[in-house]
ZAROFI-792014 format. One record per residue (C-alpha): y negated, z negated, x; residue in three letters. Coordinates in steps of 0.001 Angstrom, whole numbers. Layout:
REM ZAROFI-792014
y, z, x, lofi
Y, Z, X, ALA
...
END
This chain:
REM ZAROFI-792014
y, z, x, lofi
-29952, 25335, 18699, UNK
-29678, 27043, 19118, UNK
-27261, 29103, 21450, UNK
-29352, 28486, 24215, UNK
-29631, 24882, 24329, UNK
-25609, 24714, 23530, UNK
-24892, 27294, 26591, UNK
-27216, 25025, 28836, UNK
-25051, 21894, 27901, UNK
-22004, 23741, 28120, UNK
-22885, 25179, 31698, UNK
-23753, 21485, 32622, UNK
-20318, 20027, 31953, UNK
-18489, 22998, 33017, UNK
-20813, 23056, 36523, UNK
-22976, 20204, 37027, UNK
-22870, 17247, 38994, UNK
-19603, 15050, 37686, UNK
-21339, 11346, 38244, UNK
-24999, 12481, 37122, UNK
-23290, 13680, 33716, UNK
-20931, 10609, 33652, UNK
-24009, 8948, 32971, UNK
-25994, 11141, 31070, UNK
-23140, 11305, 28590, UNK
-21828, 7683, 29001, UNK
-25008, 5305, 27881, UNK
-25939, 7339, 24707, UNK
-22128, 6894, 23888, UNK
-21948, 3270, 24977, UNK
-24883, 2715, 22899, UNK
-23322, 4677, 20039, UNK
-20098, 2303, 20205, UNK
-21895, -456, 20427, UNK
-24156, 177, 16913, UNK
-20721, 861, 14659, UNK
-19325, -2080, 16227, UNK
-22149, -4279, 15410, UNK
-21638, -3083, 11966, UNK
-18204, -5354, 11730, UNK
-19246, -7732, 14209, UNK
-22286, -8395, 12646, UNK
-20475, -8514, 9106, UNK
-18270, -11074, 10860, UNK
-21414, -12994, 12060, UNK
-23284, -13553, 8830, UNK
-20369, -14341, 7312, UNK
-19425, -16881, 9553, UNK
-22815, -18515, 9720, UNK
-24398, -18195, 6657, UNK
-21020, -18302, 4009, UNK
-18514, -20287, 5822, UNK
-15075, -20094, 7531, UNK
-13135, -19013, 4068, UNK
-15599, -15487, 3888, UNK
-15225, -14807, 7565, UNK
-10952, -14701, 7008, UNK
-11760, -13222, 4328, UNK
-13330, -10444, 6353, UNK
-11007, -10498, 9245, UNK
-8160, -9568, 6675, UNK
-10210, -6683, 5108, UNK
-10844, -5302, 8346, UNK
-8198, -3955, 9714, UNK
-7542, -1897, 5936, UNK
-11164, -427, 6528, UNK
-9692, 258, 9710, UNK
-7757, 2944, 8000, UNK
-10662, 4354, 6682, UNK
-12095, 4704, 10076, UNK
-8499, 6403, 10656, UNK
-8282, 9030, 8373, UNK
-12334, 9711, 9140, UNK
-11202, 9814, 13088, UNK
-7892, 11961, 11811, UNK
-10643, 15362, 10759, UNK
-13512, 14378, 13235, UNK
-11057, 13901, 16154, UNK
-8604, 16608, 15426, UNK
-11930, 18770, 15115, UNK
-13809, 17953, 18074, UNK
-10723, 18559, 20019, UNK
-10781, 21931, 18668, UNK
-14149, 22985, 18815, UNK
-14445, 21256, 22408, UNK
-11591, 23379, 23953, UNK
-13193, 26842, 21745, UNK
-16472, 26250, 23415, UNK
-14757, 26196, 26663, UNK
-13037, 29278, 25701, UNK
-15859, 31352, 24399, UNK
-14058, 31320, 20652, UNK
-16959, 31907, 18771, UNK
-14897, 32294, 15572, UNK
-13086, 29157, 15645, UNK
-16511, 27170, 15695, UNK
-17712, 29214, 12620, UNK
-15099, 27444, 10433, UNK
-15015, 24012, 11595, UNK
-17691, 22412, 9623, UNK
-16485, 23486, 6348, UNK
-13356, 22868, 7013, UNK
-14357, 19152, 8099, UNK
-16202, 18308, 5059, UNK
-13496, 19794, 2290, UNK
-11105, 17571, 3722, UNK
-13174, 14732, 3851, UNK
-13715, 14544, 402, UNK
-10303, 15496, -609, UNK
-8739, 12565, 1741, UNK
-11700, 10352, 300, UNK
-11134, 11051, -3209, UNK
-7718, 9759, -3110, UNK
-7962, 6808, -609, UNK
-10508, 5202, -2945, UNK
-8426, 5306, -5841, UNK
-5440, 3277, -3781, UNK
-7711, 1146, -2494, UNK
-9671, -14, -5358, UNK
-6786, -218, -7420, UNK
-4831, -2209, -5008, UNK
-7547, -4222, -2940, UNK
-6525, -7618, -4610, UNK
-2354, -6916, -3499, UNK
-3630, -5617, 25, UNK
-5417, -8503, 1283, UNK
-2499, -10543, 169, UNK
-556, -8015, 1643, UNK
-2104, -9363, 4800, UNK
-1468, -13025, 4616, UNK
-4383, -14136, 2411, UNK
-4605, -16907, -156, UNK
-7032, -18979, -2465, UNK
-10904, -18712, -1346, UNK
-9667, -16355, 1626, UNK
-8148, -13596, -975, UNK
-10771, -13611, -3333, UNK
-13332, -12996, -286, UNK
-11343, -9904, 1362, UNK
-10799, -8676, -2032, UNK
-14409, -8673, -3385, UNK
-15270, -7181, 261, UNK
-13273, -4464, 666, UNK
-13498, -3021, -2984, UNK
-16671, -2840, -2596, UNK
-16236, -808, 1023, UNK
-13832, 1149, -734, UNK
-15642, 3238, -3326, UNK
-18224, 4048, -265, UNK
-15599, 5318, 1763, UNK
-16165, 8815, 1345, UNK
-20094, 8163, 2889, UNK
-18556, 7430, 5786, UNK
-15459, 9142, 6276, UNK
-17609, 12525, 5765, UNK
-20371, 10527, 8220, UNK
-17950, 9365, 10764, UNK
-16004, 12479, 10618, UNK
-19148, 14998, 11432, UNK
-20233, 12767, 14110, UNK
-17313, 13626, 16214, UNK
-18203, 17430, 16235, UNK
-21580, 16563, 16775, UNK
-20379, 14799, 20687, UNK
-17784, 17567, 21075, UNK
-20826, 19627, 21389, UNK
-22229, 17198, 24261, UNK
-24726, 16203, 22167, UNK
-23980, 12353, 22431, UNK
-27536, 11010, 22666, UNK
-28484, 12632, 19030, UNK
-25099, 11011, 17674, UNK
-26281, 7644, 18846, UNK
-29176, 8555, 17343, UNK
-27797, 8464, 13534, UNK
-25327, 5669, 14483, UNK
-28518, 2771, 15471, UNK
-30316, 3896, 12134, UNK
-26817, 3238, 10768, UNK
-26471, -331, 11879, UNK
-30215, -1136, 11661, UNK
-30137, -414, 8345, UNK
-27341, -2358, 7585, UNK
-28718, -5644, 9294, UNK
-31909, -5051, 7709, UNK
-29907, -5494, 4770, UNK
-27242, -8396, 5219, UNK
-30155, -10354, 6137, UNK
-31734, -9596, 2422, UNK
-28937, -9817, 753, UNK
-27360, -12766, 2544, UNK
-30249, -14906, 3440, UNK
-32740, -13661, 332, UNK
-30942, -12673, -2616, UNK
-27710, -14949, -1792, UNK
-25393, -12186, -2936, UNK
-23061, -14088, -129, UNK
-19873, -11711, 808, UNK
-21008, -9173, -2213, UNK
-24123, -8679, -390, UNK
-22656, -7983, 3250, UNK
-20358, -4940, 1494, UNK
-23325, -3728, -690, UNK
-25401, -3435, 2706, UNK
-22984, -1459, 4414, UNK
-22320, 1231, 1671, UNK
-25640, 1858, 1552, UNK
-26079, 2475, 5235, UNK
-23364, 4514, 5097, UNK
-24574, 6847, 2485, UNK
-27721, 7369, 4609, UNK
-25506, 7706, 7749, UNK
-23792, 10716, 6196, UNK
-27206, 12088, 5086, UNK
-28329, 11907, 9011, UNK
-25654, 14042, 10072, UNK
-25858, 16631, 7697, UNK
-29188, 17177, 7989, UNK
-28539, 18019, 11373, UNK
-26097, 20936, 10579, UNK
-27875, 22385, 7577, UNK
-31146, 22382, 10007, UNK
-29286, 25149, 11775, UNK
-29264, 23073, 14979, UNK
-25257, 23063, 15416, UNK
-23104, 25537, 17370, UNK
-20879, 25513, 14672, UNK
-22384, 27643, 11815, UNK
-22878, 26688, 8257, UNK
-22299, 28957, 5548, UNK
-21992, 27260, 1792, UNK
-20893, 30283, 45, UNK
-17733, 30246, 2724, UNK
-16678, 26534, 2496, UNK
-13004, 26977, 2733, UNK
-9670, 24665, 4188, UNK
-8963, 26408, 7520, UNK
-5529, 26458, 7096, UNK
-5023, 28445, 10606, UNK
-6655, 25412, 11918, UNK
-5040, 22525, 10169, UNK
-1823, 22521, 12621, UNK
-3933, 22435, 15554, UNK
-6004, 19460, 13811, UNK
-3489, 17512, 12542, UNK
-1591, 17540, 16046, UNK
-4767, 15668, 17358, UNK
-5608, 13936, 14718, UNK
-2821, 12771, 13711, UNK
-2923, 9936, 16560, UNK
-6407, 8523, 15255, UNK
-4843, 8002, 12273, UNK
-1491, 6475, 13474, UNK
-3483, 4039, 15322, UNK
-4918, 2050, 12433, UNK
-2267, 2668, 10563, UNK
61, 653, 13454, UNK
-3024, -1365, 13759, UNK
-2586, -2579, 10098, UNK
1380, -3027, 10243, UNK
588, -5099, 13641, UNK
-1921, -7282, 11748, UNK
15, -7962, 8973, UNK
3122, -9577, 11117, UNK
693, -11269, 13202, UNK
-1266, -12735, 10206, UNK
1364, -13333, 8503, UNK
3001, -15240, 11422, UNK
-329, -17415, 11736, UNK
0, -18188, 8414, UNK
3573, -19260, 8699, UNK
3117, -21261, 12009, UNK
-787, -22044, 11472, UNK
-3597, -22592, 9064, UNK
-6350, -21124, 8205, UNK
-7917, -21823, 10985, UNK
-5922, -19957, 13134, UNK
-6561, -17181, 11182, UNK
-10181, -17304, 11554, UNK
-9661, -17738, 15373, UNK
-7286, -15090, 15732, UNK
-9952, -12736, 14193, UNK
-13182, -14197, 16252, UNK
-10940, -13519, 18610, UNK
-10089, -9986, 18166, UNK
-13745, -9558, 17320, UNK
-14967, -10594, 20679, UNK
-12373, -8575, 22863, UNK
-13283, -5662, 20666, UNK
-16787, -6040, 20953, UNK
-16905, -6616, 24677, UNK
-14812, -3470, 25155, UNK
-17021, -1402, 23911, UNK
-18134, 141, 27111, UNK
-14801, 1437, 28108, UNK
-14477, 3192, 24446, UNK
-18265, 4497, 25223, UNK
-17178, 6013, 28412, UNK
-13881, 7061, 27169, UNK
-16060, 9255, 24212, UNK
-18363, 10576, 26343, UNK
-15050, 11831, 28625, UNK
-13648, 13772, 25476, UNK
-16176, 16723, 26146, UNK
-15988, 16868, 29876, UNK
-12480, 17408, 29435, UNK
-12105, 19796, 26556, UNK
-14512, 22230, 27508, UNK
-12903, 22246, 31238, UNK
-9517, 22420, 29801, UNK
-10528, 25398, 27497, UNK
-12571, 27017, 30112, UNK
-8782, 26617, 32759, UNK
-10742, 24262, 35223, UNK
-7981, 21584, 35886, UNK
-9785, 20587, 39027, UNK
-12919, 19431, 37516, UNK
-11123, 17857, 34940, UNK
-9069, 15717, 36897, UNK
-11724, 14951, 39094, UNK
-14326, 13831, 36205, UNK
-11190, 11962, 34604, UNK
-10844, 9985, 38073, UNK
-15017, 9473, 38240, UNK
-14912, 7853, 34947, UNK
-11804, 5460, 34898, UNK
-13286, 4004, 38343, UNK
-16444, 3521, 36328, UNK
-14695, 2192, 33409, UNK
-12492, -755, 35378, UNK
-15511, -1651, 37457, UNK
-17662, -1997, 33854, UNK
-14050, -4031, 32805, UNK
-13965, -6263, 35412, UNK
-17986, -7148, 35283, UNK
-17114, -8258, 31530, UNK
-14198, -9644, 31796, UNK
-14944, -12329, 34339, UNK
-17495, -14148, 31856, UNK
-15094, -14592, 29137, UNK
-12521, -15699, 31439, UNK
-14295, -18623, 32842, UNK
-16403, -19543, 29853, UNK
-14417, -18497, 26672, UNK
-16256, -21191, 24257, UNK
-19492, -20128, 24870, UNK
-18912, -16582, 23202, UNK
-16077, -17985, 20797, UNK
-19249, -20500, 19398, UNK
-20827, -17441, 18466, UNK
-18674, -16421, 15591, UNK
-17316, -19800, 14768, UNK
-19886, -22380, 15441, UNK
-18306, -25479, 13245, UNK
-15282, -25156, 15421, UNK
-14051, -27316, 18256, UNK
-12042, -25205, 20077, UNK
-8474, -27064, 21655, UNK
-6966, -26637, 25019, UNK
-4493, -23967, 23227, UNK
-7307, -22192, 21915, UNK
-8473, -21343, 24985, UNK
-5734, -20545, 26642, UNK
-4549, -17916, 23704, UNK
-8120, -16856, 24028, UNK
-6944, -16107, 27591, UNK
-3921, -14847, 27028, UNK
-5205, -12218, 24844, UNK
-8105, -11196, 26997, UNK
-6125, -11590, 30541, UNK
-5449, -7349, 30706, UNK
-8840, -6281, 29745, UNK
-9668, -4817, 33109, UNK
-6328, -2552, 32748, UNK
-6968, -1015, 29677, UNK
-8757, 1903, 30734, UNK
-4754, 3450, 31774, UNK
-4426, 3638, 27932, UNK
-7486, 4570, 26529, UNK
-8063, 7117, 29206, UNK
-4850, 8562, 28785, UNK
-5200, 8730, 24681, UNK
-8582, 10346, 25676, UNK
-7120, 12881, 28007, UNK
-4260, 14022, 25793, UNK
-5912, 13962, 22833, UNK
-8711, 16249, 24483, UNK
-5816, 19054, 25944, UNK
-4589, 19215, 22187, UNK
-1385, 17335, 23181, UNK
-1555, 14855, 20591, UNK
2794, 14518, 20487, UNK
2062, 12432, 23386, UNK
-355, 10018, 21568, UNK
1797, 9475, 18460, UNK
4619, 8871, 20220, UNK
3126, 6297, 22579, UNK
1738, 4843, 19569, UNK
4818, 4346, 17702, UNK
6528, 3310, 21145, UNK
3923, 534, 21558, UNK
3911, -990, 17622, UNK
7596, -394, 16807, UNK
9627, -1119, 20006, UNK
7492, -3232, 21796, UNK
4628, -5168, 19887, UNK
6456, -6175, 16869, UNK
9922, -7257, 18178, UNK
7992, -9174, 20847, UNK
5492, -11187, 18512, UNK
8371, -11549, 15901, UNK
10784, -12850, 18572, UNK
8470, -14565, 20443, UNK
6892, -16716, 17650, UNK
10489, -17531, 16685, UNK
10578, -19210, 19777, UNK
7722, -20424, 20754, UNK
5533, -20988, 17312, UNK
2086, -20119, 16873, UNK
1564, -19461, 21095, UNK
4578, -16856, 21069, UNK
2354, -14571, 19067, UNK
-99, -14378, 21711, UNK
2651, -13793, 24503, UNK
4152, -10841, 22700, UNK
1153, -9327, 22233, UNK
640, -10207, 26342, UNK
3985, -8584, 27351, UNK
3323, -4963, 24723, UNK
-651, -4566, 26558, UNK
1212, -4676, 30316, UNK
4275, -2489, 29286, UNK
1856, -47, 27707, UNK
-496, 67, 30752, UNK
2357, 1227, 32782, UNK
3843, 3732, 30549, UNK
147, 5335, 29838, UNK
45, 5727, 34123, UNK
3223, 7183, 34728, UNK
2332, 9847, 32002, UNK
-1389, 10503, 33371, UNK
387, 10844, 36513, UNK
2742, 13241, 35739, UNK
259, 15642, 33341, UNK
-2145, 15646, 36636, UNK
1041, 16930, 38808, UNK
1355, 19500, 35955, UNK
-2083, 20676, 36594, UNK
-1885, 20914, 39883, UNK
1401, 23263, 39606, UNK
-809, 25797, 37515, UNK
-3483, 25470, 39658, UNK
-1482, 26575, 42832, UNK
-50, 29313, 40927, UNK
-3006, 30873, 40335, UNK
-3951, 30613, 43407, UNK
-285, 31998, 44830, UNK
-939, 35007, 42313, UNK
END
């Protein structure tokens, strides 16, 4: 890459124009979101359409266990970007060397063992999560199949990270639409041709993921990576690990929470609701997901912008690209958010067209989707700290959020309130979190500016 082309990048985001880059980096990433997300979305749609209400529960309880797939993947490729992002910054040539190798040991280690639990338990899981009948035998046949191609895409997934820590977003997005193309190219085979029905839609996506992974290694073995490869030297960094784990640690934690949040809430829609509900709850969740995908494009392509600048001591520029893309990010928010407010059925059809959505529906629907344009104060401020290496920040706001405030809330009030109180607690945990995440930014930007007038006192 050659050195060259990584110093030109790295001279861009340590120098270059702040709103010019925000886009530059931004719409590869946006697009990159946007392609893994179809992957579920679309899993959701053709299961919804073309199998039926039963396979699309089915689904929606599966997903948030390959969630924690995505989590441990997001534990090494986080953890490592944030480390290789600040040692570019830094000049720390050495550190880079050992990253990759590092990255991919512990990706199949994690992998080997995650598809063991998961294939041996996938039946006890999804009931785990509030399934039954038609709706348990559909998650289950899904996600064992996912399972045993986990370590495609944890190794995939993983590598991907280092590849945008490098700036080198619009090659990432590259691998991730071949990803999802191939993957629709196949559900539509398998689901509409072959009638595998939900085998097919977990068949399709191992096998994109086992090209994904062959994508981004291509690129590293080509010699195009700042971060050298060296097969006879493939070795656990364990200087590295604690700085890693710190970071990544938090990617992890949030799927994991993720899943322990699901499970109360499915299991309280299954207590208060039907199956129905469940399905609902999920096209719901799909939709808000889906339509954030913007912010979590923007937030990504902010991870490099601040790493390098942190490693390289410029707190000025850091703060001052941080502020350029949260005003980006809430105006992109609001632009969304208005269509599902005032015309929630219209996109709710999409996923569940059989459906005739009630008055409570919609206002759930609402409910749930009502802070949308704050959510940038949280995912920001995971961004930032995860990017500085202060990761003790993320965990705990994590475990704040899904232990103190989310579940006691939805527990309490569905008690009161039935199947609505679930979608109030989850209400009152999204605006408590918003405020905590700005009164921390606020206080780590007053931190920088303390060391930045003491250099300048010096």
């Amino acid at each position: 890459m050659t050195l060259q082309k990584q110093s030109q990048v790295t001279n861009e985001i340590l120098q270059g124009n702040i709103f010019k880059l925000m886009f530059k980096l931004s719409i590869p990433s946006i697009l990159g979101i946007l392609m893994l997300s179809l992957n579920t979305f679309f899993d959701a749609l053709f299961a919804g359409q073309f199998i039926g209400t039963n396979a699309l529960a089915g689904i929606s309880l599966a997903l948030p266990l390959t969630g924690i797939v995505d989590g441990f993947a997001l534990l090494i490729g986080v953890g490592s970007a944030s480390v290789l992002s600040r040692a570019i910054g830094a000049g720390d040539i050495k550190t880079q060397s050992k990253l990759f190798g590092n990255l991919t040991l512990m990706g199949i280690v994690i992998s080997f063992f995650i598809t063991i639990l998961g294939y041996s338990f996938g039946e006890e899981l999804i009931v785990f999560m509030g399934g039954s009948g038609e709706v348990t035998a559909a998650g289950t046949e899904y996600f064992k199949i996912y399972i045993l191609g986990s370590i495609f895409y944890i190794l995939a997934l993983s590598s991907s990270e280092i590849i945008k820590a490098e700036g080198k977003i619009r090659l990432a997005t590259g691998f991730e639409l071949t990803f999802v193309l191939i993957n629709i190219i196949l559900n539509s085979i398998f689901i509409t041709v072959f009638n595998w029905g939900i085998a097919g839609i977990a068949i399709a996506t191992v096998i994109a993921m086992v090209f994904y992974s062959i994508f981004n290694f291509t690129y590293f073995f080509s010699g195009k990576s700042s971060t050298p490869i060296n097969l006879k030297k493939l070795a656990i960094a364990i200087d590295l690990l604690p700085a890693i784990f710190s970071v990544g640690i938090s990617s992890l934690l949030f799927p994991i929470m993720g899943f322990v949040q699901n499970f109360v809430v499915y299991q309280s829609i299954s207590y208060y609701g039907t199956n129905n509900d469940i399905a609902f709850f999920g096209a719901t969740v799909r939709l808000t997901s889906f339509f954030l995908i913007p912010l979590y494009g923007i937030a990504q392509a902010l991870q490099p912008i601040i790493g390098i600048n942190y490693g390289a001591k410029n707190y000025h520029r850091l703060k001052k690209a941080y502020l350029t893309f949260a005003a980006m990010g809430v105006i992109l928010l609001i632009l969304i958010w208005l269509p599902l407010q005032l015309s929630p059925k219209t996109f709710l059809g999409l996923l569940l067209p059989d459906v005739i959505f009630t008055k409570n529906d919609i206002f759930n629907f609402r409910i749930l989707s009502l802070l949308i344009p704050i959510w940038p104060l949280a995912i920001f401020g995971n961004t930032l700290f995860q990017s500085i290496g202060k990761g003790k920040i993320v965990v705990t706001v994590i475990l704040l959020r899904s232990l103190l405030l989310f579940l006691p809330f939805v527990l309490i009030m569905s008690k009161i309130l039935g199947l609505i109180g679930i979608y109030y607690g989850i209400f009152l945990t999204e605006f408590l979190v918003g405020i905590i995440a700005l009164i921390l930014i606020c206080l780590e930007f007053r931190n920088f500016s303390q060391i930045t007038n003491e250099k300048l006192s010096l």
